[in-house]
N, C-alpha and C positions, 0 to 999 in steps of 0.2 A: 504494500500500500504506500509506503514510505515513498519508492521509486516514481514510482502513477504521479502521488502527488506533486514527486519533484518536477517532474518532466513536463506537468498538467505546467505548470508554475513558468518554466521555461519558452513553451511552445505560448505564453504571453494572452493566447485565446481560447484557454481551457486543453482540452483535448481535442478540440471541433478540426486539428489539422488543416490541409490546404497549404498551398503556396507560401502563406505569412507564416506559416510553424518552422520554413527549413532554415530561415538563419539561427534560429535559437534551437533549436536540434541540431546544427551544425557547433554551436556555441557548448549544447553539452558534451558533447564528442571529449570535449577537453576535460571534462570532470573531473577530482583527486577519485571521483568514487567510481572502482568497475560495474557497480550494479547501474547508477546514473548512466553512465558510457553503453552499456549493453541497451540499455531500455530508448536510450536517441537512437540507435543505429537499427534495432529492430522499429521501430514507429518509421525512419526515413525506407525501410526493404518493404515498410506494407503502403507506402505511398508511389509506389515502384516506379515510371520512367520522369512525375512529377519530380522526382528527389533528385535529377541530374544537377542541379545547383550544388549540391553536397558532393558531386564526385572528388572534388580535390582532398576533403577532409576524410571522408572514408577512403580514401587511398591511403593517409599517413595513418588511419584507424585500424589498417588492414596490419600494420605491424604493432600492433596490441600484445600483449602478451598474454591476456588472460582471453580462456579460448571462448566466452560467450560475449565477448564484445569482437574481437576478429572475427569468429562465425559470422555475428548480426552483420558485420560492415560487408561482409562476402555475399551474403540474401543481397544485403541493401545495392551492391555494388552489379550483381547480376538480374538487377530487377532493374536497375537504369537504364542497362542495354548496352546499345553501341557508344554513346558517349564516354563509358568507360573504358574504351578498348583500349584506347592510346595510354593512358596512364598505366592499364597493365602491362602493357607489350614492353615498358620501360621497368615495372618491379620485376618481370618475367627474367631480366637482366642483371639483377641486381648480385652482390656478392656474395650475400645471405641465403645459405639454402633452406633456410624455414621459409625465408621472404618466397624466393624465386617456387617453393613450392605452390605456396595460398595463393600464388598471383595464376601460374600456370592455371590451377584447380577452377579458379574463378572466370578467368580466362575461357576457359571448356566447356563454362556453365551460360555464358553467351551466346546467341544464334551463331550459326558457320559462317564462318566468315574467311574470303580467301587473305587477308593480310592477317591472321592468326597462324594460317599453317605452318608457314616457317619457322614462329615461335613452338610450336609444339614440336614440328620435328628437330627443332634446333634442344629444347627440353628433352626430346627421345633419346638422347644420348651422354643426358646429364650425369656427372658421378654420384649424382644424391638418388639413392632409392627413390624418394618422397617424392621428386622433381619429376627424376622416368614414371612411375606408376601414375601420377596424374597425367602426363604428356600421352601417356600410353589412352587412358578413359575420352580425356580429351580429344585425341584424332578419331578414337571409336567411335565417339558422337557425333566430331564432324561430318561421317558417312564421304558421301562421294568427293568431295573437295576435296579429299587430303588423299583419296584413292593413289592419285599417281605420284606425289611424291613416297608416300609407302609403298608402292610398286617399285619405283624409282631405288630404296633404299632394301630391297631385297638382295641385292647388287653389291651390297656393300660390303670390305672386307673385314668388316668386321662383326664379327658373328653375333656380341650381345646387339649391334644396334638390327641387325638381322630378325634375331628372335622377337624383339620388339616392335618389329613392324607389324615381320608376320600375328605379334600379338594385337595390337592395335586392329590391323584385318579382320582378322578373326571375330570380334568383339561388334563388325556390322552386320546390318542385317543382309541376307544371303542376297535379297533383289541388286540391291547395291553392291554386291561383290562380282554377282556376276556382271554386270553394266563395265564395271572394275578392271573385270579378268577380260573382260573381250578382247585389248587387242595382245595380249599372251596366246590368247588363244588362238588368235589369228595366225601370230607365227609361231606355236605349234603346231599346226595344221598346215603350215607354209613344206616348198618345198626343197627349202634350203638348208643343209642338215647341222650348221651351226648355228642360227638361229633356231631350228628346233632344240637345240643341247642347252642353248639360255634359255629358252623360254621353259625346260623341261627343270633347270635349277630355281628359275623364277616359282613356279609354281607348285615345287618342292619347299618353298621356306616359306609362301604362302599359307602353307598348311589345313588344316580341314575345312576351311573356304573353298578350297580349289576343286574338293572332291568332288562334289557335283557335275563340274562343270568336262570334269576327265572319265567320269560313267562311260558314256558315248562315245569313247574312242576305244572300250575294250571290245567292241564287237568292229571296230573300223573296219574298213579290204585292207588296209596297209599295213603288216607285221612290223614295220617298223613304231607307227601311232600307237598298236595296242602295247608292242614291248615296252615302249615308253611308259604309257598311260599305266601299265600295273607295277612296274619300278615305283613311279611316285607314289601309286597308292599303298606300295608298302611300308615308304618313306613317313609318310604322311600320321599312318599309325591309327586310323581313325575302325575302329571295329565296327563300323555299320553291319547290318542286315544284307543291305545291297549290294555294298562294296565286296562281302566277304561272298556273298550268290556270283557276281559278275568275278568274281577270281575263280571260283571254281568252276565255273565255265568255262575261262583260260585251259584249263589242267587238262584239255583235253582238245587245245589250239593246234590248228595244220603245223604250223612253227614252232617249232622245237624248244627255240629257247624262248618265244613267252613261253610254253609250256614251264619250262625249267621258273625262269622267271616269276611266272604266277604261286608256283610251289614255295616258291625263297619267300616273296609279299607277302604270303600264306602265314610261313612261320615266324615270321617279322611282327606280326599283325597276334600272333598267340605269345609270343614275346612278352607284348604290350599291355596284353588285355586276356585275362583267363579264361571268357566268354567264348572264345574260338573256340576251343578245343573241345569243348562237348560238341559244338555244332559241328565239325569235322568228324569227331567220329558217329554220330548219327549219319552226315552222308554217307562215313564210308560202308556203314551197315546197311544202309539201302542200295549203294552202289552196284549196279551189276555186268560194268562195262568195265575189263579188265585195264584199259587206257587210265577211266577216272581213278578206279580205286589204288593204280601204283601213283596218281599223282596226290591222292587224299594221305596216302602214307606217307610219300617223301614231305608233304607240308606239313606234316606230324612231325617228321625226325627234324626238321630245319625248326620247330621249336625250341628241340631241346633239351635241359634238364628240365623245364616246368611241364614238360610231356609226359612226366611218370606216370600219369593216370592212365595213358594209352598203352603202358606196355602187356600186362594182359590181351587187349587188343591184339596188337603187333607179334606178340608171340603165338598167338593161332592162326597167323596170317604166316610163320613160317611153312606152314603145311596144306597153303591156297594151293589147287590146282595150276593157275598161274606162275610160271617160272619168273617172270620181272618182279608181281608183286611178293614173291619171297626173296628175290634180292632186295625190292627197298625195304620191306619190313626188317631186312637182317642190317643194313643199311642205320636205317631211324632207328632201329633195338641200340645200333654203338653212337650214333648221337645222342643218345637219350643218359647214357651213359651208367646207368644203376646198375647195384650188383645184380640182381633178377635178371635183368634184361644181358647184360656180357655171359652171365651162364648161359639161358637159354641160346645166344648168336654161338657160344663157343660149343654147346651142345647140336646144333645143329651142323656147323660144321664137320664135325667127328661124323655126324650120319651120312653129310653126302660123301665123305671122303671113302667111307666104308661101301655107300651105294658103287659108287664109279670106279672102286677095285673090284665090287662082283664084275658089276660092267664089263672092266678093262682086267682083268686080274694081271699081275707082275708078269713081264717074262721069267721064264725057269734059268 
């Protein structure tokens, strides 16, 4: 009540607000007391683009130290709008990385704007956690504006501003990604094969944004588009439903090495996420096309050790009819690595050795 009263007292016309309240709401900005200071700057963020008179003062308000009068000044500062751009884009600068944080933050919380982008991607690369993590939200909301300098910074050799973009990507919404990705897409689809290999790293550090948009090149006519197209999406790491349906449809490609290819994405992707592996071996239990099921088993073994659930599996599969798939089941049994699994490959072996001396018996 105390604050109400103070503020009622200052704003000179009760609390009735309007126009005549901002200089003495600017006037308490300066208060010894933080509660006074909090209670001006939140009354100037609920009179929102009214309050551009105050921008100067909630700019020096913005380095408060007490965080419910810095908060208010940040409402009050993003509810101004664009009058405030310029003063941030200049703390956005500043030496202070608690400063250069709140200003970026506040910054992002502005409509898009394209003479922001530079500062956020110029932030994307701040050594302050606090700096990158807003810079990062910040371009996420920009959406399409900031698309191609984050495109642009895919590029880059350096790999956290890298993850950071790809982070910031990530974070829009997919119509805008794809809008984003088109002209990547363009020359991946191009016919020129180093422009395919950039655009194929481009939309590798893009990350699960790009997924979508590389579906439709697993069924392409070109074995070179699809072998690409399921590399990345091993890269990519993203264990979708579809992604992981559209690889094992690979595993059974005219070309060889997608084949191979889709197999590795396969175990790349059960790596990542432990959801694969059941779904694998249900296909390979309904599999009944000897092609699919040695490639359902090599993208089991190119898992791993966290494939141990399959080795029961894979050891009844030493005694398929199929002579390939008991090569990759003995294969995935030694990438999988367990003791169970190297007895039974070492046990198996002893029987064909035994089989192929009936066979062949020694000369005398």
């Amino acid at each position: 009540m105390r604050r109400v009263i103070l503020i009622c007292a200052l704003a000179l016309s009760g609390c009735a607000g309007g126009g005549r309240s901002v200089p003495a709401l600017i006037k308490a900005l300066k208060n010894p007391d933080p509660a006074a200071r909090a209670e001006a700057a939140r009354r100037l963020a609920e009179m929102g683009p009214s309050a551009a008179p105050a921008v100067p003062a909630l700019l020096t308000t913005l380095r408060d130290r007490q965080l419910p009068v810095f908060s208010a000044a940040s409402d009050a500062l993003a509810g101004v709008g664009a009058p405030a751009q310029p003063g941030l884009i200049l703390l956005a600068g500043d030496p202070a990385p608690w400063l250069r944080c709140r200003a970026v933050e506040t910054l992002g919380r502005l409509p898009p704007s394209e003479a922001a982008i530079p500062i956020f991607m110029r932030a994307l690369g701040d050594h302050d956690t606090c700096v990158h993590d807003k810079a990062v939200d910040a371009l996420g909301r920009a959406g399409g504006p900031a698309v191609p300098s984050l495109v642009a910074s895919l590029k880059s050799p350096n790999p956290a501003l890298r993850r950071a973009a790809s982070d910031a990507l990530g974070r829009m919404p997919a119509e805008t990604l794809e809008r984003g990705a088109f002209p990547i897409i363009q020359q991946f689809r191009g016919k020129d094969e180093y422009l395919r290999g950039e655009a194929e790293l481009l939309l590798s550090e893009m990350g699960r944004p790009a997924a979508p948009s590389l579906l439709p090149f697993l069924a392409d006519p070109d074995a070179d588009l699809r072998r690409r197209a399921v590399v990345i999406l091993g890269r990519i790491g993203d264990a979708d439903n579809e992604i992981i349906a559209g690889l094992v449809q690979r595993l059974t490609d005219s070309d060889r090495l997608v084949r191979l290819k889709a197999a590795m994405a396969l175990g790349q992707l059960g790596e990542a996420d432990a959801r694969v592996l059941p779904i694998l071996l249900v296909r390979l239990s309904a599999a009944k096309d000897p092609p699919l099921r040695r490639g359902l088993v090599s993208a089991i073994g190119n898992i791993g050790p966290d494939a141990r659930d399959a080795v029961g599996t894979l050891i009844g599969l030493l005694n398929d009819s199929d002579a390939g798939v008991q090569e990759e089941a003995a294969e995935s049994l030694m990438d999988i690595g367990t003791l169970e699994a190297m007895d039974a490959v070492e046990r198996h072996n002893r029987s064909l050795k035994k089989y192929w001396r009936s066979v062949f018996p020694p000369p005398d």
